[in-house]
C-alpha positions in Angstrom: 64.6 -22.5 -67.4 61.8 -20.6 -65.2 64.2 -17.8 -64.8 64.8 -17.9 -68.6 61.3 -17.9 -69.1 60.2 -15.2 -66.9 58.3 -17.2 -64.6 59.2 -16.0 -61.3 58.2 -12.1 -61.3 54.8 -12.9 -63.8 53.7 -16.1 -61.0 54.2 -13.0 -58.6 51.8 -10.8 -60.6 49.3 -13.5 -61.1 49.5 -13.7 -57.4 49.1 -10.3 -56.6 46.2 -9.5 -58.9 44.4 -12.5 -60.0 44.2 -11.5 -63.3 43.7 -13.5 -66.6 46.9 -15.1 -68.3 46.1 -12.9 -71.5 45.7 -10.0 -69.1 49.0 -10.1 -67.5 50.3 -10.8 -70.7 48.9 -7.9 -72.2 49.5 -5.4 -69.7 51.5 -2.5 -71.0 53.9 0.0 -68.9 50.8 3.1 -70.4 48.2 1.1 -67.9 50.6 0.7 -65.2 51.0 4.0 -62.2 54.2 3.3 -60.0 54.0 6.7 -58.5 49.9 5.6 -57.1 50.3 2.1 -56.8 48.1 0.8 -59.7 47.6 -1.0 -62.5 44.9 -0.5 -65.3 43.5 -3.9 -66.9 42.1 -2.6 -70.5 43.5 -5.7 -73.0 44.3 -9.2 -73.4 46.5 -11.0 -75.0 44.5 -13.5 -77.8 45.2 -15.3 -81.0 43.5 -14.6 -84.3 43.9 -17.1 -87.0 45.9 -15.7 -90.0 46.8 -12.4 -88.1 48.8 -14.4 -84.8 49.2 -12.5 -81.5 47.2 -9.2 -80.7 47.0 -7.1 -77.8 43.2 -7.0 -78.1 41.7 -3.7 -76.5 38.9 -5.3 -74.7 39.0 -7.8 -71.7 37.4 -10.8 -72.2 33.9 -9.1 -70.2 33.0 -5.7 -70.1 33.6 -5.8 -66.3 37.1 -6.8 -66.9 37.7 -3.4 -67.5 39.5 -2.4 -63.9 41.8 -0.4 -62.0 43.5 -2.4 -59.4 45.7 -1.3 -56.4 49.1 -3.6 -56.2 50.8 -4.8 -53.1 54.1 -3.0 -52.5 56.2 -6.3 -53.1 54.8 -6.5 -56.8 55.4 -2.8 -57.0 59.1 -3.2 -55.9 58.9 -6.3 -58.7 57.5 -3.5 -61.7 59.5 -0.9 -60.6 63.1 -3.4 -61.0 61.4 -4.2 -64.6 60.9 -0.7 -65.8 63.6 0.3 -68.1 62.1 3.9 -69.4 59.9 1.4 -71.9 57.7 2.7 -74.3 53.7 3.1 -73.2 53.1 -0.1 -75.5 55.5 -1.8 -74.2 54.4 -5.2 -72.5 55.3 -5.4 -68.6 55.6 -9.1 -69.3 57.2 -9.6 -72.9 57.8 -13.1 -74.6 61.0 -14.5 -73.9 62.4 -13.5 -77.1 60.6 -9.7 -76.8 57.0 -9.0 -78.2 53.4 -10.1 -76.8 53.8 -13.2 -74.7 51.1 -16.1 -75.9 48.9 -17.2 -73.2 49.2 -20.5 -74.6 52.9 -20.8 -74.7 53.2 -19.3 -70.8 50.5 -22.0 -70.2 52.4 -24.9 -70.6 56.1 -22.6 -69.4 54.1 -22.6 -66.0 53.1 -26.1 -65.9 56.6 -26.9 -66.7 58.1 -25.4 -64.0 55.0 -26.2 -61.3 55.8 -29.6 -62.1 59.7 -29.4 -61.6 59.3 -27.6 -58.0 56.5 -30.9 -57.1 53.4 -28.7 -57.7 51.7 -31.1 -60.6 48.3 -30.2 -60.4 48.9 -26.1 -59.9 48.0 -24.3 -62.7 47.9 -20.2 -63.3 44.5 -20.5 -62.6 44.6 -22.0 -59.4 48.2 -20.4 -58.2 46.7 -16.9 -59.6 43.3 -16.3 -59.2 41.7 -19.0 -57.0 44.9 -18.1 -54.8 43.4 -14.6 -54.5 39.7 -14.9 -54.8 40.8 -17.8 -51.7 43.1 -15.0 -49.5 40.0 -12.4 -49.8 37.6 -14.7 -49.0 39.3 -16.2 -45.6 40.2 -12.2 -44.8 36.2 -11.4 -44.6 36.5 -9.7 -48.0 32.6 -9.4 -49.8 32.2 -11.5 -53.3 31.8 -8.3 -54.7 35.2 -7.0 -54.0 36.6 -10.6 -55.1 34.5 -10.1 -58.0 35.5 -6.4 -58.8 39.3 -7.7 -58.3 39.0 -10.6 -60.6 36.5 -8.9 -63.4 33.6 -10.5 -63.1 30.0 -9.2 -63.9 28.0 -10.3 -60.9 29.5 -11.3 -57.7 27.3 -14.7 -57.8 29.6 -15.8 -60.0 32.6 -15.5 -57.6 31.2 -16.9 -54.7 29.9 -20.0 -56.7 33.3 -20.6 -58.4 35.8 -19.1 -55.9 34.4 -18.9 -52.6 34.3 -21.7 -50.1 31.7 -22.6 -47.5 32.7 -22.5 -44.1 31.8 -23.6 -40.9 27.6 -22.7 -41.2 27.1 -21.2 -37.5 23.3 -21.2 -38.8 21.5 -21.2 -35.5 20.4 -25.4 -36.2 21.8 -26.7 -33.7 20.5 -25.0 -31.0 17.2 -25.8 -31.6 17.8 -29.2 -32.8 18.9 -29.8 -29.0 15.0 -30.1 -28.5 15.0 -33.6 -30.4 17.3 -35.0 -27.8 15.8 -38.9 -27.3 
C-alpha cells in the first residue's frame, strides 16, 4: 500500500531536506536543478475552503523561501522520477495525479509507520527533527539548521530541534574546591 501510495521515495525527500509536508508536496520539477544538485522551496501545498487544493506561491514564513543542495542518493531518487514533466508538474503528485494533500499523506505516512512498528514516528519527527537532529550531532550552527528548515531566527531551531549535550562548562573543576 506504501508503494502504491508513494511513500517510499517522498519519506526519502522528507529525509533529505527537512522540509514541510506541503512543501514537498508542492515542489514542482521548475524549482528542482538536476544538473547543480538543488532544489528551490517557493510553495506549499494548502487547502482553501470552497476552492480545495492550491499550490500556494508562498511558504508558510518569508524565510521559507530557500534554495537547498540535495544529497546525491535523493538526486539519483528525482532523477528516476523525472519523465520530461512539465515545469508545474508536482515532483510528488497525488496517487491518482494532481497536488498531493498534506492531510491525506498525513495519515498515508502514519499508516504505513505503524505497519513497519514505528507508532509514534510522524513526518515531522522522521523528516525534519531527523535532519535538524543529524546537523546538530555533526557540529552544524542553528543557523545552518535553521536556514535548511526555513525558519526566521535560529533561536527557534535550537529551542525546538536542538538537543543539549554533555555541558563541559568548566563547573566541575572548580566545584572540586567544596570537597568535605
Amino acid at each position: 500500500m506504501a508503494i502504491r501510495r508513494d511513500i517510499p521515495d517522498f519519506v526519502d525527500f522528507l529525509m533529505s531536506t527537512g522540509v514541510r509536508i506541503g512543501e514537498a508536496a508542492g515542489l514542482t520539477w521548475g524549482a528542482v536543478n538536476l544538473d547543480e544538485g538543488w532544489i528551490e522551496i517557493r510553495s506549499t501545498v494548502v487547502r482553501i475552503a470552497g476552492q480545495g487544493l492550491i499550490n500556494k506561491p508562498k511558504p508558510k514564513t518569508k524565510s521559507g523561501y530557500r534554495r537547498l543542495i540535495l544529497p546525491s542518493w535523493m538526486l539519483t531518487t528525482l532523477r528516476r522520477r523525472h519523465d520530461d514533466q512539465s515545469a508545474d508538474a508536482p515532483v510528488f503528485p497525488a496517487p491518482l495525479g494532481g497536488l498531493r494533500d498534506p492531510s491525506n499523506t498525513q495519515a498515508d505516512l502514519r499508516d504505513a509507520f505503524r505497519k513497519v512498528g514505528m507508532e509514534s514516528a510522524t513526518s515531522h519527527v522522521v523528516g525534519r527533527k531527523s535532519v535538524a537532529t543529524a546537523m546538530d550531532f555533526s557540529g552544524l550552527t542553528a543557523r545552518a539548521a535553521a536556514d535548511q528548515l526555513g525558519h526566521s531566527s535560529p533561536s527557534i531551531t535550537q529551542d525546538r530541534y536542538f538537543g543539549r549535550k554533555v555541558a563541559t562548562t568548566g563547573a566541575a573543576e572548580i566545584l572540586e574546591a567544596l570537597t568535605f
